[in-house]
Structures are given as structure tokens and as C-alpha cells.
C-alpha positions in Angstrom: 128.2 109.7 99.3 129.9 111.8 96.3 133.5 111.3 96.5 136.1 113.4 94.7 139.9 111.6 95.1 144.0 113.6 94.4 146.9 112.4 93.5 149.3 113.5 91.4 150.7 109.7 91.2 148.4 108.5 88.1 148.6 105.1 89.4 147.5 105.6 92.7 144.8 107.7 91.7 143.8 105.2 89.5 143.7 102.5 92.4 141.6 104.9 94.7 139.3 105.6 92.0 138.8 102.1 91.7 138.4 101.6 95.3 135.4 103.7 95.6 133.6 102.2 92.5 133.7 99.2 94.2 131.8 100.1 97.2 128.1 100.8 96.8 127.3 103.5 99.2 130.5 105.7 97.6 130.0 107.3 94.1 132.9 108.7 92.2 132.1 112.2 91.0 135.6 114.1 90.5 139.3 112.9 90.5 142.1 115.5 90.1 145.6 115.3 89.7 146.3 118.9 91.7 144.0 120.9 94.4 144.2 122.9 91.5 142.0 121.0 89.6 140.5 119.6 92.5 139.5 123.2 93.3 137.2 123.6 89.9 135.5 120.6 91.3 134.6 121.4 94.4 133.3 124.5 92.9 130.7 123.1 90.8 129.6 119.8 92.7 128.4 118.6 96.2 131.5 116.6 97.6 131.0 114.5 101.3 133.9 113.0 100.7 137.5 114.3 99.7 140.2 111.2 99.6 143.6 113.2 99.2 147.0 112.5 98.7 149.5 115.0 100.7 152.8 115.1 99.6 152.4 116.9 96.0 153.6 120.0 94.6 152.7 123.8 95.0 150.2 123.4 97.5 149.9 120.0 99.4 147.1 118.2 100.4 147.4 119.1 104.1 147.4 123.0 102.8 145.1 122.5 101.0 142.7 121.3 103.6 143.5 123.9 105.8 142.6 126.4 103.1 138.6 124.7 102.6 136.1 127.2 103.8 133.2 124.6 104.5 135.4 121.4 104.3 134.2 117.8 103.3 134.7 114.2 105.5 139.0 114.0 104.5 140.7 110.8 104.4 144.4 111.7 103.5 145.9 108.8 101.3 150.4 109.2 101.4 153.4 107.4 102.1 154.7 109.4 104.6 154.1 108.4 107.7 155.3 111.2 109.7 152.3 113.3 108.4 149.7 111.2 110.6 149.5 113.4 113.4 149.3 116.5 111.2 146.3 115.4 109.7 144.5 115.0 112.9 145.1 118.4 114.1 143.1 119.3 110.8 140.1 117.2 112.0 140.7 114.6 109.2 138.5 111.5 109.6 141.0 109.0 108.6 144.5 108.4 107.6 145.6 105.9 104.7 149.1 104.2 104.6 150.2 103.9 101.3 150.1 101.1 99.7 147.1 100.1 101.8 145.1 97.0 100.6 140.9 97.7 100.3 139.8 96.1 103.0 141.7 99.3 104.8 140.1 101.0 102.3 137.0 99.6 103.2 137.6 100.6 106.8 137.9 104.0 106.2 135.6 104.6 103.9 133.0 102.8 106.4 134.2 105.5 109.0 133.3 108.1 106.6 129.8 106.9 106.2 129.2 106.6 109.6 130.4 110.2 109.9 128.4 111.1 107.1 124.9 109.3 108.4 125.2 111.4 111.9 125.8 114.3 110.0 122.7 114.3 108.1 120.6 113.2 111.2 122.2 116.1 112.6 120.4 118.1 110.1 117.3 116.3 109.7 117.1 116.9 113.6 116.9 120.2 112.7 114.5 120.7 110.6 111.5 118.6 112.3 112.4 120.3 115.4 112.2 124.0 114.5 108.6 125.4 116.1 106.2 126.4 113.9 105.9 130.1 115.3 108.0 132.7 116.4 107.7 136.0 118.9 108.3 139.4 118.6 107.8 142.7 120.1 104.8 144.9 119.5 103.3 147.9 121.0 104.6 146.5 124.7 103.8 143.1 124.2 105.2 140.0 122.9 103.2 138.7 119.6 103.1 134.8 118.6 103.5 135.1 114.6 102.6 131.6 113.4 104.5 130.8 109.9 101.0 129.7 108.6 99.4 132.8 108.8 102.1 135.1 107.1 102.0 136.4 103.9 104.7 138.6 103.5 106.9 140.8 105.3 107.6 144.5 104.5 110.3 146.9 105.2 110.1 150.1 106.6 113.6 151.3 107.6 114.3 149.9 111.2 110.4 148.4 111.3 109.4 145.4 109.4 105.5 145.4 108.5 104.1 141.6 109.1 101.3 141.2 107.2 98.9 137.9 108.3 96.1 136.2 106.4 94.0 136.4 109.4 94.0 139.3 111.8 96.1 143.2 111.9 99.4 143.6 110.6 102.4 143.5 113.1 104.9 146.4 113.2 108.0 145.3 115.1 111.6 146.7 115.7 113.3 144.8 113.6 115.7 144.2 110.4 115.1 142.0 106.8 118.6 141.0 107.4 117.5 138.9 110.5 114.2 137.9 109.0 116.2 136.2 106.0 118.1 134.5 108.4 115.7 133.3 110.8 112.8 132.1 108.2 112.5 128.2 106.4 114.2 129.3 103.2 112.0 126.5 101.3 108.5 128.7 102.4 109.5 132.3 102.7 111.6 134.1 99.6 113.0 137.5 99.4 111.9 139.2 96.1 112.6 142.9 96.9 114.8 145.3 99.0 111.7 145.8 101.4 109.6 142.7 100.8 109.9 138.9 101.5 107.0 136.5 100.5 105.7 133.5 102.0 105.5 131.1 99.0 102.9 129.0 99.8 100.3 131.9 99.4 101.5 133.5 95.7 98.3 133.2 93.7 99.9 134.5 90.6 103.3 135.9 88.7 103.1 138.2 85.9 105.2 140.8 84.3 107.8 140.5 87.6 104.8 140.7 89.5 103.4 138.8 92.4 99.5 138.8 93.3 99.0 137.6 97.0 96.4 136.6 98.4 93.4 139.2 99.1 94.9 140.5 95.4 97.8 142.3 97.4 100.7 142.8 94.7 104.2 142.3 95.2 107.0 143.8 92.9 109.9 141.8 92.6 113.4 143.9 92.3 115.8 143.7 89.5 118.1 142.1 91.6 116.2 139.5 93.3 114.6 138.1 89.5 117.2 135.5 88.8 117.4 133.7 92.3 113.0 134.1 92.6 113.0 132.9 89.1 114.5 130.0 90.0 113.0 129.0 93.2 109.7 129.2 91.0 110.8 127.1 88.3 111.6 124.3 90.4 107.8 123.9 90.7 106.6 124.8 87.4 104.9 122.2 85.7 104.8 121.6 81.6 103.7 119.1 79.0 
């Protein structure tokens, strides 16, 4: 689990960040002495799990929970006492006495993994359970559209245009918006305003270009390059 440990006490953040070196399911990626700073790394790494101190200045680690959009597993680390119950009420997972000894630490920090573990089987879950199909209305009736057979989706104001590999297209009330939503981001990719592509079938890219099967072509918008781009390079093989 990627860890990332405040204080503004040098000493103590010293000891925490030697606490979780020491345990081998906990890796150390970020230690800050403000949220400030703490804030710049949450920004630019994956963080399960945010040891914090409270009682520091400007904004204290209880604050600056509370302020976390999507919010790691917290462990608050102070040695104040009175600020135990608070720290429930902001769903932390644990609660460290300073000066606590590590086999507390240990304690917690096995809590957090726990936490972490159902967490990601949570997800996992998920994924292996999400059909391979889906339904929607067309001409009066209700259409099985099986992931497989897609090739891409087009836009047509309120309509999307499903177009399969095998048999008609499928006209259906319905918005990209949703479709974006609802569809496995690792197969299906928006590329344009009024087009997403299922991945698996691109036969080619050229010149912002994509070539479909049955030599259907797909532009790709300005605004979509960068994130399609991407998403393509993470399969591009070179010497």
C-alpha cells in the first residue's frame, strides 16, 4: 500500500516514516511537513494510505481530511487525546496516541490493510461480474447489444447510431454522455464529439485517423488526440 505521512514535528515524522519502512506490505511514497505540501502529493501519486498528524497550523489535519474529495484509508497520529472522537465522525480508520510504540503501529497499519484488501475485492467483484451485453430500445423493441459485436458508436443529436460487426446498425434514443459512462473504459474509447470506438477492432491509425474494420474510417477530434494518443501508446510496441 503507498503511504504518504504529516507532521509538522520533524521528529515524529521521522519515526512514522520509519515505521512504515519497516513493514513490508506499506511503501513510503510522500512525507510532508503541511497539507500544504501534502496537497502537491496527493496530486501527483496514488496514495491508500494517509497517516496524519492533527494539531498543526493553518489548516489541521482533521480539516484537512474533511476537505479530501475522494479521500485515502486515514490513520490520524497526535497527542491530543480529546480529538479521538472527532476523527471517527470523519470515518478515519484508526487513531494513534502519541508517542505510541510500533507494535500499535503495527496494529493499525494491519487494520489499514485489511481495509485496503476488501476494498480492492470490492472492485475486482466488479469487474468479473459486469454482463457481457447490454439492452436498449429500438423500433418498439428491446435489442441485446453484445460488447463483442460493437464497433463503434455514433452520434446523431438525441440518437446514437450502434454500429455491429455482424448484423444492422441500431438506432436508439439515447446520449454519448451515458454511453461513456456505462461502457468498460479499457475496450471502448471516445475519439470524437459524435464517435466512440471499440478498441479491440481498430485495424489501423494514420494521420488522426482510424480505419475500422470493413475499412470504416473514424476521425479523431482535436480535443480527444492527447487522451486517444495515450490509451494507444500504452500498447505500442518498439525495438
Amino acid at each position: 500500500m503507498k503511504c504518504l505521512c504529516i507532521d509538522d514535528e520533524p521528529l515524529a515524522l521521522n519515526k512514522i516514516c520509519e515505521y512504515v519502512r519497516r513493514v513490508p506490505f506499506l511503501e513510503l511514497v510522500g512525507e510532508a511537513c503541511d497539507v500544504y505540501e501534502a496537497m502537491s502529493i496527493l496530486a501527483s501519486q496514488k496514495i491508500d494510505v494517509l497517516f496524519t498528524d492533527i494539531n498543526m497550523p493553518d489548516l489541521n489535519g482533521m480539516e484537512f481530511v474533511r476537505s479530501l474529495e475522494h479521500c485515502p484509508i486515514v490513520i490520524f497520529t497526535t497527542a491530543y487525546s480529546e480529538y479521538a472522537i472527532e476523527g471517527f465522525k470523519v470515518d478515519a480508520l484508526d487513531y494513534l496516541l502519541k508517542p505510541f510504540s510500533f507494535a500499535d503501529f503495527c496494529k493499525a497499519a494491519n487494520k489499514a490493510y485489511k481495509q485496503y484488501k476488501l476494498q480492492e475485492d470490492s472492485k475486482n467483484r466488479g469487474k468479473d461480474e459486469r454482463e457481457p451485453y447490454f439492452y436498449v430500445k429500438a423500433d418498439g423493441r428491446m435489442v441485446r447489444i453484445d460488447y463483442e459485436n460493437i464497433l463503434y458508436f455514433e452520434g446523431q443529436s438525441e440518437y446514437v447510431r450502434i454500429v455491429l460487426e455482424s448484423g444492422k446498425p441500431v438506432v436508439t434514443l439515447l446520449t454519448m454522455k451515458i454511453l461513456e459512462t456505462h461502457l468498460p473504459a479499457d475496450t471502448f474509447k471516445r475519439v470524437h464529439r459524435s464517435f466512440i470506438v471499440n478498441v479491440s477492432k481498430i485495424v489501423q491509425v494514420a494521420n488522426n485517423r482510424i480505419t475500422m474494420s470493413e475499412d470504416t474510417i473514424i476521425p479523431v477530434g482535436d480535443q480527444y488526440k492527447d487522451s486517444f494518443n495515450t490509451f494507444i501508446q500504452q500498447y505500442f510496441l518498439s525495438k
